[in-house]
C-alpha positions as YAML, in Angstrom:
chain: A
units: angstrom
residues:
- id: 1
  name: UNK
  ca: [0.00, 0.00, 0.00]
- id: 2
  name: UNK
  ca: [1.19, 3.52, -1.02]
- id: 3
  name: UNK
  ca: [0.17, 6.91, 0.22]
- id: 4
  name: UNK
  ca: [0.79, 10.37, 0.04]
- id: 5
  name: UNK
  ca: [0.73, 13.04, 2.68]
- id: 6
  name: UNK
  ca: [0.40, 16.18, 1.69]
- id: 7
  name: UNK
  ca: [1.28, 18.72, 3.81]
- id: 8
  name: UNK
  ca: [2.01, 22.38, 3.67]
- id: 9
  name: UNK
  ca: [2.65, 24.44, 7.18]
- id: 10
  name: UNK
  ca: [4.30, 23.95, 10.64]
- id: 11
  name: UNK
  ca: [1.76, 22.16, 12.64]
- id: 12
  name: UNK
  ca: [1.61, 19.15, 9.89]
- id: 13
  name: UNK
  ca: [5.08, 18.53, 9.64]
- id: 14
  name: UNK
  ca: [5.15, 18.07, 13.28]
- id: 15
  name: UNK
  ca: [2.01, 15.84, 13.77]
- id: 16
  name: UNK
  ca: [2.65, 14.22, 10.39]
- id: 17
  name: UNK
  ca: [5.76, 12.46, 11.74]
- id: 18
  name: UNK
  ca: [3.84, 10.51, 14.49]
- id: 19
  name: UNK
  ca: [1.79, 9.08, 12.15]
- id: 20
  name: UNK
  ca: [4.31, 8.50, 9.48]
- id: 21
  name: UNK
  ca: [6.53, 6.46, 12.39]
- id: 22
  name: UNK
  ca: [3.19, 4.40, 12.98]
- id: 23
  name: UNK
  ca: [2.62, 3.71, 8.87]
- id: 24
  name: UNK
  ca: [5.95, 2.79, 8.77]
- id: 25
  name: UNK
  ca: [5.36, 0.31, 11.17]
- id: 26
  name: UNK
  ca: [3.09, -1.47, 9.86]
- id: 27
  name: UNK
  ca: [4.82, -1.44, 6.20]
- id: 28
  name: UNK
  ca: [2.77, 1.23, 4.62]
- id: 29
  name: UNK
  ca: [4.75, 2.96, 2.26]
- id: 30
  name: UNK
  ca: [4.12, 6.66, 2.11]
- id: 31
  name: UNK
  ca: [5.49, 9.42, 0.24]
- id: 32
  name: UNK
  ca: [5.25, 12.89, 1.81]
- id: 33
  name: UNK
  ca: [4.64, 15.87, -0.43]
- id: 34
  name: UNK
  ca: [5.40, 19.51, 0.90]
- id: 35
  name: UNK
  ca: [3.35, 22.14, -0.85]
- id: 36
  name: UNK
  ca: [5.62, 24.78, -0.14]
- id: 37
  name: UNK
  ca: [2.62, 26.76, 1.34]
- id: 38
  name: UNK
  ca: [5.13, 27.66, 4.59]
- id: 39
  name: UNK
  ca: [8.25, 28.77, 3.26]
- id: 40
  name: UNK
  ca: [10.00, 31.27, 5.70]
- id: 41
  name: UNK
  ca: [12.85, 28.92, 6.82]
- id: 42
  name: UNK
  ca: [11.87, 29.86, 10.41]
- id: 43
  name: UNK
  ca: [8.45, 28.47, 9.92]
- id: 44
  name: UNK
  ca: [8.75, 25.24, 8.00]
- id: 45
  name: UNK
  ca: [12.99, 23.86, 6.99]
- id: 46
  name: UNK
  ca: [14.17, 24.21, 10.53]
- id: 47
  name: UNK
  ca: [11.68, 22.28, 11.72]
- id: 48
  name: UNK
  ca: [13.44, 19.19, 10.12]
- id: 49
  name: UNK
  ca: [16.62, 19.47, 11.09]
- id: 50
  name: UNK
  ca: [15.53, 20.84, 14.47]
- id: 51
  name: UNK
  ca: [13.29, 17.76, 15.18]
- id: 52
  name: UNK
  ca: [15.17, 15.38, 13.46]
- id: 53
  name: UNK
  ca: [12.32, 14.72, 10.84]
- id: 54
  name: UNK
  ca: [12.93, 13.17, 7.41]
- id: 55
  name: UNK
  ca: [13.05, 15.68, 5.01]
- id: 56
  name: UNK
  ca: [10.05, 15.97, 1.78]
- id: 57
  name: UNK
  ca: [9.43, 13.31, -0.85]
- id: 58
  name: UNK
  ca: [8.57, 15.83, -2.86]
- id: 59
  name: UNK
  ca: [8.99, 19.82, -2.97]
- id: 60
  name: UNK
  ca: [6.68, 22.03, -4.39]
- id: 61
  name: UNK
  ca: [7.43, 25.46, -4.23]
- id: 62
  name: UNK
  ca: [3.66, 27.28, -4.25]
- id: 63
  name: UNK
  ca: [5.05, 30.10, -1.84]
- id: 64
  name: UNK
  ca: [2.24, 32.60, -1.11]
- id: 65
  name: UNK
  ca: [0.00, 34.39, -2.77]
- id: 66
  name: UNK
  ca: [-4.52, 34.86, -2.09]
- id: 67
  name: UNK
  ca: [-6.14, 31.60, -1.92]
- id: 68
  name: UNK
  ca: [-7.42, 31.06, -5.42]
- id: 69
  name: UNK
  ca: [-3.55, 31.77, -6.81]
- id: 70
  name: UNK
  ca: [-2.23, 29.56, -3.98]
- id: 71
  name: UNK
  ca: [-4.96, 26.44, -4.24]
- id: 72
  name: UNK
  ca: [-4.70, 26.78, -8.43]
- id: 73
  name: UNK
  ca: [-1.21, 25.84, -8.35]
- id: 74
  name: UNK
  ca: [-1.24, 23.42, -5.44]
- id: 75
  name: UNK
  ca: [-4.27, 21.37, -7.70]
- id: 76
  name: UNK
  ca: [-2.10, 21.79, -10.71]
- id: 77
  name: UNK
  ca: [1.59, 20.46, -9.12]
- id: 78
  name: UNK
  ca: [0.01, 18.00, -6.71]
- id: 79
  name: UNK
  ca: [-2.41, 16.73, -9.88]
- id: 80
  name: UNK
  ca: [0.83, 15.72, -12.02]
- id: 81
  name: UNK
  ca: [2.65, 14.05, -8.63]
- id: 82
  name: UNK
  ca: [-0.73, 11.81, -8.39]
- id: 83
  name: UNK
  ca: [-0.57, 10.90, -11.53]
- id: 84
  name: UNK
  ca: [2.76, 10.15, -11.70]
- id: 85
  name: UNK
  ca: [3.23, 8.25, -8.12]
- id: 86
  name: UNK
  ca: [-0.55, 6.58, -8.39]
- id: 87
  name: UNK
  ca: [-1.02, 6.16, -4.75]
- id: 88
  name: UNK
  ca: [-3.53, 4.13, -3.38]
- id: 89
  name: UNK
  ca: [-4.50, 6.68, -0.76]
- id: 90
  name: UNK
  ca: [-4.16, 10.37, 0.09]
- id: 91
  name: UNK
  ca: [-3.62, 11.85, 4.05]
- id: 92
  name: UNK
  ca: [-4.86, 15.42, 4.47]
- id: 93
  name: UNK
  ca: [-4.55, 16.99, 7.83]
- id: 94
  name: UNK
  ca: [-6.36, 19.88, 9.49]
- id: 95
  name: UNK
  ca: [-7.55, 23.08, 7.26]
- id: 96
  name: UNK
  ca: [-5.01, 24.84, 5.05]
- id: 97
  name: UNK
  ca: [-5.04, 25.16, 1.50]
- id: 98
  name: UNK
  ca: [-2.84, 22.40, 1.33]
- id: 99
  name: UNK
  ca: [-4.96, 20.13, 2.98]
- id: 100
  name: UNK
  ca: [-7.78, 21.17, 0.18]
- id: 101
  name: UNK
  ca: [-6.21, 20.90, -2.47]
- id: 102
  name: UNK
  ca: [-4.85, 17.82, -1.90]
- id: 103
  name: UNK
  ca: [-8.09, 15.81, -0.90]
- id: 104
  name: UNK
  ca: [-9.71, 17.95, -4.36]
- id: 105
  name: UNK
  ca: [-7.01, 16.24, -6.41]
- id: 106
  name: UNK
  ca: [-7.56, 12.87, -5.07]
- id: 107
  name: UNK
  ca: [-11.08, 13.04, -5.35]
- id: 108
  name: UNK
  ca: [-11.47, 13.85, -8.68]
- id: 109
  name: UNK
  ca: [-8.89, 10.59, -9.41]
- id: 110
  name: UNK
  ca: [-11.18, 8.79, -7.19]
- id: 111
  name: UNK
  ca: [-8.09, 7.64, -5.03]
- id: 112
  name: UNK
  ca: [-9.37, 7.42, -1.31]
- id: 113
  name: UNK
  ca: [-9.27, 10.60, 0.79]
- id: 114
  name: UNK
  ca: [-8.42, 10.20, 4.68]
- id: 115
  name: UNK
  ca: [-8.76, 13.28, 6.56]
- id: 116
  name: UNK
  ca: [-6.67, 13.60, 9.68]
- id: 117
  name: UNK
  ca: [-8.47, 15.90, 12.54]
- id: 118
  name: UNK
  ca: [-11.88, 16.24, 10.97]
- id: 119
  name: UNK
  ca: [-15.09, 17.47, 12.05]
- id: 120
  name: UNK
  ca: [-13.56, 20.84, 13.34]
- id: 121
  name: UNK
  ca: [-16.54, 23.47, 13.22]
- id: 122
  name: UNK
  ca: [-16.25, 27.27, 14.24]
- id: 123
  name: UNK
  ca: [-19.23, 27.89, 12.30]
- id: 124
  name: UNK
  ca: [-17.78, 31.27, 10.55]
- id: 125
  name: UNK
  ca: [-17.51, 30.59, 7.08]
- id: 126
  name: UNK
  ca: [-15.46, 34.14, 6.77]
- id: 127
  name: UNK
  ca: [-12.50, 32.26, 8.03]
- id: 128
  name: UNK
  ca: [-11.14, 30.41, 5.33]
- id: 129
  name: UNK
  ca: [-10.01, 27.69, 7.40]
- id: 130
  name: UNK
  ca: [-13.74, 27.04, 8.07]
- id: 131
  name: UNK
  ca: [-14.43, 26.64, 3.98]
- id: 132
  name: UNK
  ca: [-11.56, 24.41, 3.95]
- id: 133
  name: UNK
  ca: [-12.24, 22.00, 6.71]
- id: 134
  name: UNK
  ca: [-16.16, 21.80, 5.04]
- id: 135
  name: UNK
  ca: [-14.80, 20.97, 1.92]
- id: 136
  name: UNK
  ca: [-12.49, 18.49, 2.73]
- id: 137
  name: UNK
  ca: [-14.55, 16.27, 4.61]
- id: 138
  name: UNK
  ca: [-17.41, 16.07, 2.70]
- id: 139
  name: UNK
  ca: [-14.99, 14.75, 0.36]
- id: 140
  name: UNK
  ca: [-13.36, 12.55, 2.47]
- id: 141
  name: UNK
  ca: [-13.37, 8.67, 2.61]
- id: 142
  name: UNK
  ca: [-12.11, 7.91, 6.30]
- id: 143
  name: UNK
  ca: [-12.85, 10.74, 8.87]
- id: 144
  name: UNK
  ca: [-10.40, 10.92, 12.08]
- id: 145
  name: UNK
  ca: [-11.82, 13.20, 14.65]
- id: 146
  name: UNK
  ca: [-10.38, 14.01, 17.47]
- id: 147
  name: UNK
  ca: [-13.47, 14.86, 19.58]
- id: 148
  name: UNK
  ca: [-16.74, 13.61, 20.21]
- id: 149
  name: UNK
  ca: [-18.04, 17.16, 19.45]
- id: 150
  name: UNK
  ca: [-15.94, 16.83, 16.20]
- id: 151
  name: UNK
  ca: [-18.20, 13.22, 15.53]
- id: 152
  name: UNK
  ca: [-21.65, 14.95, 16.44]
- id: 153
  name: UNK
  ca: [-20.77, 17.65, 13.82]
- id: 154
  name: UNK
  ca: [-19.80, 15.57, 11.00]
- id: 155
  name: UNK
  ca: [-23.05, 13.39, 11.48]
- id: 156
  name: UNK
  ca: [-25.44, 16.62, 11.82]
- id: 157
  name: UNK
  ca: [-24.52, 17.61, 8.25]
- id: 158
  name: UNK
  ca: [-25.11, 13.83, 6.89]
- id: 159
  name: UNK
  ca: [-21.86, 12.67, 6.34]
- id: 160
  name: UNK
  ca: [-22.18, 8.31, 6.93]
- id: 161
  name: UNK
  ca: [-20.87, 7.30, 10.49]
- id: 162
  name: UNK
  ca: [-19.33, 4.48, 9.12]
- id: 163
  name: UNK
  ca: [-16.91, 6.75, 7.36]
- id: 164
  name: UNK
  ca: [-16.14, 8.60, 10.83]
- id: 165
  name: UNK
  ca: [-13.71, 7.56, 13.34]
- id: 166
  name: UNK
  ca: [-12.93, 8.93, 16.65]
- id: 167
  name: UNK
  ca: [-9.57, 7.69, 17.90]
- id: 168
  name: UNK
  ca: [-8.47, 10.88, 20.21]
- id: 169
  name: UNK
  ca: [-5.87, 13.85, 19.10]
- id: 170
  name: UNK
  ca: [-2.89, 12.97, 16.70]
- id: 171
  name: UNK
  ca: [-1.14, 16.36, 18.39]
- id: 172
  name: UNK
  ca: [-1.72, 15.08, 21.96]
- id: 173
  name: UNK
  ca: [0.67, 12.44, 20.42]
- id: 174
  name: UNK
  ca: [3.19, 14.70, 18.45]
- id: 175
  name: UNK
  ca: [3.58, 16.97, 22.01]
- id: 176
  name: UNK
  ca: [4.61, 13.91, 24.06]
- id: 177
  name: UNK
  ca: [6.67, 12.60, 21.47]
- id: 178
  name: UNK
  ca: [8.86, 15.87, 20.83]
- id: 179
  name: UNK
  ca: [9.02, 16.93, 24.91]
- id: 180
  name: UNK
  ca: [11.00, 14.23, 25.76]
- id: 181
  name: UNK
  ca: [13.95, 15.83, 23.18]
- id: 182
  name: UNK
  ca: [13.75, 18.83, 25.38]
- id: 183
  name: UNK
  ca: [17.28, 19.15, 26.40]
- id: 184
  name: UNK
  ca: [16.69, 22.26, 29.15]
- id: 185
  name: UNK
  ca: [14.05, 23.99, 30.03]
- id: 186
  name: UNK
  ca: [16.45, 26.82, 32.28]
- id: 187
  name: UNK
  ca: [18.72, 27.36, 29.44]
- id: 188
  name: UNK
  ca: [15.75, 27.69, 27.23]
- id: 189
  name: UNK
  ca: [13.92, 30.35, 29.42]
- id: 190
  name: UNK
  ca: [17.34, 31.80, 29.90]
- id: 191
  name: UNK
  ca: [17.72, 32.90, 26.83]
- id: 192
  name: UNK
  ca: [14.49, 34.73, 26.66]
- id: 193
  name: UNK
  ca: [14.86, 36.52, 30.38]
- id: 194
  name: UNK
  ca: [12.26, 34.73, 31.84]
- id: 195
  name: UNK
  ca: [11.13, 32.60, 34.80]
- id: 196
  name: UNK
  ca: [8.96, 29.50, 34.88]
- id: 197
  name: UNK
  ca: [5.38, 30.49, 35.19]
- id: 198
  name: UNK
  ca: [6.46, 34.63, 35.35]
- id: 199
  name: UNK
  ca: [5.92, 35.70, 32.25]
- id: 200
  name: UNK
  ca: [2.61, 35.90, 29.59]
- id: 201
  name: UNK
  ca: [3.17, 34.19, 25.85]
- id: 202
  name: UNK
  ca: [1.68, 36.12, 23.43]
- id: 203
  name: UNK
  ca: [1.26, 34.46, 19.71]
- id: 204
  name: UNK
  ca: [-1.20, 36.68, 16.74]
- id: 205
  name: UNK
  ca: [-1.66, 35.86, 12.94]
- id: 206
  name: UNK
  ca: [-4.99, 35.62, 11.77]
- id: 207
  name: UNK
  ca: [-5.91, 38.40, 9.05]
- id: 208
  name: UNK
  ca: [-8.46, 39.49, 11.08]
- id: 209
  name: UNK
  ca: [-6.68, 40.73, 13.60]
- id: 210
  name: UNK
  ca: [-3.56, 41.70, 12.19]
- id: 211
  name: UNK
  ca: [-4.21, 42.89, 8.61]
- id: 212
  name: UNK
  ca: [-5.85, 46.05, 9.78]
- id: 213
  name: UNK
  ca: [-3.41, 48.59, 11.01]
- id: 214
  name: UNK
  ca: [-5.99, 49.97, 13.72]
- id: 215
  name: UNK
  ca: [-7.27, 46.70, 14.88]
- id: 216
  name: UNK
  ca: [-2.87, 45.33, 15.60]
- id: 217
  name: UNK
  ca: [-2.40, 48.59, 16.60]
- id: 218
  name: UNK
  ca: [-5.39, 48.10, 19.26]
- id: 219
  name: UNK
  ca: [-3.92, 44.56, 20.51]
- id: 220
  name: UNK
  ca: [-0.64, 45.39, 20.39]
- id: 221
  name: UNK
  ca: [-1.48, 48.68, 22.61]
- id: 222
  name: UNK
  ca: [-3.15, 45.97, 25.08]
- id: 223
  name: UNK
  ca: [-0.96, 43.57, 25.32]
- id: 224
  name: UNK
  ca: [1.45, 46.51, 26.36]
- id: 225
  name: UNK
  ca: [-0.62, 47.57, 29.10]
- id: 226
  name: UNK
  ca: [-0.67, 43.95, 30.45]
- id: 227
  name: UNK
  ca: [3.04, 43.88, 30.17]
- id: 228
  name: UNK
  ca: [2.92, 45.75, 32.75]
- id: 229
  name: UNK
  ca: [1.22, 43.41, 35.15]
- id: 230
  name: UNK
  ca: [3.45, 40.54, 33.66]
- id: 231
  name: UNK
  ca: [6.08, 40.12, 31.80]
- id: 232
  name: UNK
  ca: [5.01, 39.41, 28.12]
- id: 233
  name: UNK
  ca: [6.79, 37.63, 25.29]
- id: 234
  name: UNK
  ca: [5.92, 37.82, 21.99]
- id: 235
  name: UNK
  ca: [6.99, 35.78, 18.98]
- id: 236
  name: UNK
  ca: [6.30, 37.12, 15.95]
- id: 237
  name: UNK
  ca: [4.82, 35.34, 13.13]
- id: 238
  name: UNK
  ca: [6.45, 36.26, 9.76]
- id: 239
  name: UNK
  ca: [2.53, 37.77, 8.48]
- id: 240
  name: UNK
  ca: [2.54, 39.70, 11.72]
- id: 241
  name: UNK
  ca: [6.00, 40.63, 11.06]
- id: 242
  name: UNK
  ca: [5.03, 42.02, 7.85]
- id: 243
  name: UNK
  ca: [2.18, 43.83, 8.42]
- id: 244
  name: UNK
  ca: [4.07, 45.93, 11.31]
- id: 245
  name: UNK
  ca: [6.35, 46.48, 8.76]
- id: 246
  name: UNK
  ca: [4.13, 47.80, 6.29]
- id: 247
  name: UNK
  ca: [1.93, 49.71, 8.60]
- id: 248
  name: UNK
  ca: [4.81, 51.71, 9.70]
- id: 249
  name: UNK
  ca: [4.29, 50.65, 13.28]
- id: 250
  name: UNK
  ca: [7.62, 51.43, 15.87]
- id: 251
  name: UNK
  ca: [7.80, 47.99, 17.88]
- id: 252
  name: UNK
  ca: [9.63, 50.34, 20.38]
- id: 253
  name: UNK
  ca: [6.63, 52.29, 21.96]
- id: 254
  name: UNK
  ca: [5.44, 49.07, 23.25]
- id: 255
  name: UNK
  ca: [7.93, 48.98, 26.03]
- id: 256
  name: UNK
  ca: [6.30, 45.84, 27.89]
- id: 257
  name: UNK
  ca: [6.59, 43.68, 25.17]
- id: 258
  name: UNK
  ca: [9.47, 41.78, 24.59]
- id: 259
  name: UNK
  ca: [9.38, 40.99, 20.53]
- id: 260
  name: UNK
  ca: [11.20, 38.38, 19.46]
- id: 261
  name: UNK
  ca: [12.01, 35.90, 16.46]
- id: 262
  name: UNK
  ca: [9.84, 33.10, 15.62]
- id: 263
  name: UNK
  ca: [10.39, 30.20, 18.15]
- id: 264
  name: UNK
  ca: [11.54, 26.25, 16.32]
- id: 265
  name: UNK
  ca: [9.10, 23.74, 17.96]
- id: 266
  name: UNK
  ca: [11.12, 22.86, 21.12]
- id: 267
  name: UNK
  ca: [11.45, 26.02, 22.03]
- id: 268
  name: UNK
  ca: [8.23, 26.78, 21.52]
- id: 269
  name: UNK
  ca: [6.96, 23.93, 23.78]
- id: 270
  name: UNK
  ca: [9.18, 25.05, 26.50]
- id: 271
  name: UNK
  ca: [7.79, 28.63, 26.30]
- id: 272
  name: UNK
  ca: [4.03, 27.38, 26.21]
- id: 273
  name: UNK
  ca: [4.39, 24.81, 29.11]
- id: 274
  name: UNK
  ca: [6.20, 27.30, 31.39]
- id: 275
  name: UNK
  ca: [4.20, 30.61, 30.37]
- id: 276
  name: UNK
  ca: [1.87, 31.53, 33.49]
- id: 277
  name: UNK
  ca: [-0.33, 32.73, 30.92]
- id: 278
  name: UNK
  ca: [-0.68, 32.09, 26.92]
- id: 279
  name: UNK
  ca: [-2.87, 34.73, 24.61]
- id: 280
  name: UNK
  ca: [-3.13, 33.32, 21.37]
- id: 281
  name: UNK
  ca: [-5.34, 33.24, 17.82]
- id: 282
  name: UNK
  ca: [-4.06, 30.13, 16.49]
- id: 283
  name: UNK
  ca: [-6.26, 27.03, 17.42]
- id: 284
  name: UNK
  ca: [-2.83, 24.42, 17.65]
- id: 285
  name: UNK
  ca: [-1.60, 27.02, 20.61]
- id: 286
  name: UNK
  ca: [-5.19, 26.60, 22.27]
- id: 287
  name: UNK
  ca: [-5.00, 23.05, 22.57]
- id: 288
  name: UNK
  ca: [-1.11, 23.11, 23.53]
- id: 289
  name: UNK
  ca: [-1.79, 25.26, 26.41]
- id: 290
  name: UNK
  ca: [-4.57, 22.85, 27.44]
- id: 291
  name: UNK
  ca: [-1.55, 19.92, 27.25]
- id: 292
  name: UNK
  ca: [0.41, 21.58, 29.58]
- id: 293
  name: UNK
  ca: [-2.00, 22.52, 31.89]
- id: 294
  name: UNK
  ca: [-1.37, 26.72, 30.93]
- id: 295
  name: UNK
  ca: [-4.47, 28.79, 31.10]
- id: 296
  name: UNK
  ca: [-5.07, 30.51, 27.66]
- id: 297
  name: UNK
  ca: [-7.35, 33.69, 26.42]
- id: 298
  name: UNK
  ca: [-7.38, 33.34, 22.48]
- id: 299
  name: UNK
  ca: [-8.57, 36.74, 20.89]
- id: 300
  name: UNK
  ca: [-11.19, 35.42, 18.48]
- id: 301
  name: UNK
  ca: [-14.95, 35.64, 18.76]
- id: 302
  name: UNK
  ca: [-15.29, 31.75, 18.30]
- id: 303
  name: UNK
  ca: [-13.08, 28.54, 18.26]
- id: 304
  name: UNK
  ca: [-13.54, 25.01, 16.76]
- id: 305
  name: UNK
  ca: [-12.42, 23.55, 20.08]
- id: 306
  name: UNK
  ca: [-15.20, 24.23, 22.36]
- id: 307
  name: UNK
  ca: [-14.51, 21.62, 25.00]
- id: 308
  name: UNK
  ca: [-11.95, 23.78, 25.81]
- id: 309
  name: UNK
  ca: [-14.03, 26.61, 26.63]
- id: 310
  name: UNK
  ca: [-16.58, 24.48, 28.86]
- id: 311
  name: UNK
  ca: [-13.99, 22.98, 30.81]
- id: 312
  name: UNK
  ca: [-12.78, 26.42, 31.62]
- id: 313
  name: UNK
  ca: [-9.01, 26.33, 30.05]
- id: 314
  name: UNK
  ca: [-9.74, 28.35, 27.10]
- id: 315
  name: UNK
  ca: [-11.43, 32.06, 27.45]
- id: 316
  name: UNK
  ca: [-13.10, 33.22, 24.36]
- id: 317
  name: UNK
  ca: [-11.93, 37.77, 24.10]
- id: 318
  name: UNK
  ca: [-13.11, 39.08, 20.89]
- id: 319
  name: UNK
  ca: [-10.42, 40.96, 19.73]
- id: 320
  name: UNK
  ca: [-12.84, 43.83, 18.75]
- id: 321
  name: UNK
  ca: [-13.29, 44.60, 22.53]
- id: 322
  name: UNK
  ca: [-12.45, 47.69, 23.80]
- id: 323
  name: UNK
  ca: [-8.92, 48.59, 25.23]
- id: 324
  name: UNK
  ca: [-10.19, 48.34, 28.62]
- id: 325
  name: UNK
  ca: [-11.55, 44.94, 28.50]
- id: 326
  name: UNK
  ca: [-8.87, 43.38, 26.36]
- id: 327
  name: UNK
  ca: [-6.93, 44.29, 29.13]
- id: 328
  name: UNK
  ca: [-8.69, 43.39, 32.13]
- id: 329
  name: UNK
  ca: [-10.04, 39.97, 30.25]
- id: 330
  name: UNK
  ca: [-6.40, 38.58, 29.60]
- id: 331
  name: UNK
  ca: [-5.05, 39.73, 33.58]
- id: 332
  name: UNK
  ca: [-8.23, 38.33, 34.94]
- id: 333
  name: UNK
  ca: [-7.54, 34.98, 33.47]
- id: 334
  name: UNK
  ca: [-4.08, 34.59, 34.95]
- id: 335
  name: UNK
  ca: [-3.62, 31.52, 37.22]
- id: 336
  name: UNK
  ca: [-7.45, 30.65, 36.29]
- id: 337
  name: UNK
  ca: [-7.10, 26.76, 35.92]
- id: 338
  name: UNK
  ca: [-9.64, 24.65, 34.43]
- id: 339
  name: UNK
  ca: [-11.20, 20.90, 35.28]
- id: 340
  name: UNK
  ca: [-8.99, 18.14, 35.72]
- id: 341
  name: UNK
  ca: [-9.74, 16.27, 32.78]
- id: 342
  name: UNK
  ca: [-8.63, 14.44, 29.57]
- id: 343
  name: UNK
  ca: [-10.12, 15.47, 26.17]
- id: 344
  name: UNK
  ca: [-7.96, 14.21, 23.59]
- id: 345
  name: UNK
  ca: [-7.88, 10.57, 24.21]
- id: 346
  name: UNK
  ca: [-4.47, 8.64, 25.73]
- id: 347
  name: UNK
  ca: [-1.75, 9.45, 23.29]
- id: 348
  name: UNK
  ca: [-2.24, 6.47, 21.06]
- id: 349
  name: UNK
  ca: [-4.26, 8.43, 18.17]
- id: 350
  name: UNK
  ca: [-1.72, 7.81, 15.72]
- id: 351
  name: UNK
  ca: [-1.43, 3.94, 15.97]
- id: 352
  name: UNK
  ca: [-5.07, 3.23, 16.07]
- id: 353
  name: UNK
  ca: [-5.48, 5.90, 12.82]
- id: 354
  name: UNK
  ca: [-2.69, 3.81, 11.12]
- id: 355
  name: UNK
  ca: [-4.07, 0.56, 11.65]
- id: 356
  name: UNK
  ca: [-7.52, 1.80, 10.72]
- id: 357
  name: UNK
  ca: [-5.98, 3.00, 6.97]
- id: 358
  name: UNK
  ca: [-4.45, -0.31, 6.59]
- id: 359
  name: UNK
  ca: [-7.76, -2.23, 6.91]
- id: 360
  name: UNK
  ca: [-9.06, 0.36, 4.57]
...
């Protein structure tokens, strides 16, 4: 049996390679394709080497570009790859363009789709995430979820339960596999200045917070206030990076925030599971924090992980808030725990989703 993974931006090289140990184990070959949809070096090649990961198949080089220009060209490359390789089987994971275009390919050669965290809902079709994750599993032949909330959605919009399977959270896997290469947490947090649990993380990148110069101006203005409760760190995502940039915005008036490079993945973990405090837009960091037991406030008016938000380790801000509240919401949430509980299944997602694709 042959398959190929296509994959396209950080978070699925790092929870591809869990499953790819697990194919591998069971003598599945698979091929892994890199769109070439992440291609700062910061955000996609170090993670190999960092990580130890086995480097692309096959390289495409889509870059970036809006999301017709970007999708057109992954359908066109990864089209003449399928045809040429003639897998028996395509892995998609999550809800980038990557992920689309690849299960659109291998649906229209009618080789079998299986979508990797499925069932994901945050119900506002303006993010294009949202269209993406539709899309793909309503053209999907196997359906991993990692939720039971995930399940219930995929079976209230008609898609066959037979198709669906509900094994637990393939990152819950990737996040104990890669902390146990964590060398040193101290000389990690040294670097940075910081303290275990004294400090705030701060990540931002969605367009709709930082692709208007008032609206990053706004959040970046509030996350300097809190700096001043807390010390804040604040990685900065190349699109946030950019948009500063063109916005003419001086980093240096924010004098509680300490800016800094895009983190690799260990790093990253060691900042997330020793932050006090994580304020985030991305929906990977949500469920990271919840790993490591770190309360999180994620600036969006809605997330696809709403277990999260019930058992009180997740607090929903909407990032069009006033000043004020922004504020107050993210210090108010400091050292708020949630329920002791376990969401994302036992760690085993990835052997259990690999045997399932070998039955077929």
């Amino acid at each position: 049996m042959r398959l190929i993974t296509v994959i396209g931006a950080r978070p699925q090289f790092i929870k591809s390679t869990v499953v790819s140990k697990e194919l591998s184990n069971i003598g599945i070959e698979e091929l892994s394709l890199h769109t070439g949809q992440h291609y700062d070096q910061n955000m996609s090649g170090v993670f190999f080497n960092e990580l130890n990961m086995k480097m692309p198949d096959i390289q495409l080089s889509v870059g970036s570009g809006g999301h017709g220009h970007q999708t057109g060209r992954m359908l066109i490359d990864i089209e003449e790859v399928f045809l040429e390789k003639k897998p028996d089987g395509c892995i998609v994971y999550g809800d980038t363009n990557s992920t689309l275009a690849g299960a659109l390919v291998a649906s229209k050669l009618h080789i079998p789709v299986f979508h990797i965290e499925a069932g994901l809902r945050s119900f506002n079709k303006k993010m294009p995430e949202e269209v993406n994750r539709v899309l793909t599993d309503h053209i999907s032949d196997s359906l991993f979820t990692p939720t039971s909330i995930a399940s219930k959605n995929l079976i209230n919009e008609g898609i066959d339960e037979s198709k669906i399977f509900e094994f637990g959270d393939v990152m819950l896997d990737s996040s104990l596999h890669f902390k146990e290469n964590i060398k040193s947490v101290e000389e990690t947090l040294g670097r940075f200045g910081l303290s275990r649990k004294k400090y705030i993380l701060v990540t931002l990148h969605r367009p709709s917070n930082v692709d208007e110069k008032e609206q990053l101006f706004k959040l970046l203005t509030s996350i300097d206030a809190v700096g001043m409760k807390s010390n804040v760190v604040f990685p900065v995502h190349p699109r946030t990076r950019n948009r500063i940039e063109e916005f003419g915005i001086d980093t240096r008036q924010f004098e509680h925030i300490h800016f800094i490079e895009p983190l690799g993945y260990l790093d990253m973990i060691v900042l997330e599971s020793e932050a006090e405090l994580i304020v985030t837009d991305s929906g990977g960091v949500q469920k990271e924090a919840y790993f490591y037991r770190v309360p999180c406030v994620t600036l969006r008016d809605e997330t696809e992980w709403l277990e999260l938000i019930s058992s009180g380790w997740n607090y929903l801000l909407s990032p069009r808030s006033p000043k004020d509240q922004i504020v107050q919401g993210i210090i108010g949430r400091i050292n708020q725990r949630g329920e002791d509980c376990q969401l994302y299944g036992g760690g085993d997602a990835s052997k259990a989703i690999a045997s399932q694709i070998l039955r077929g």
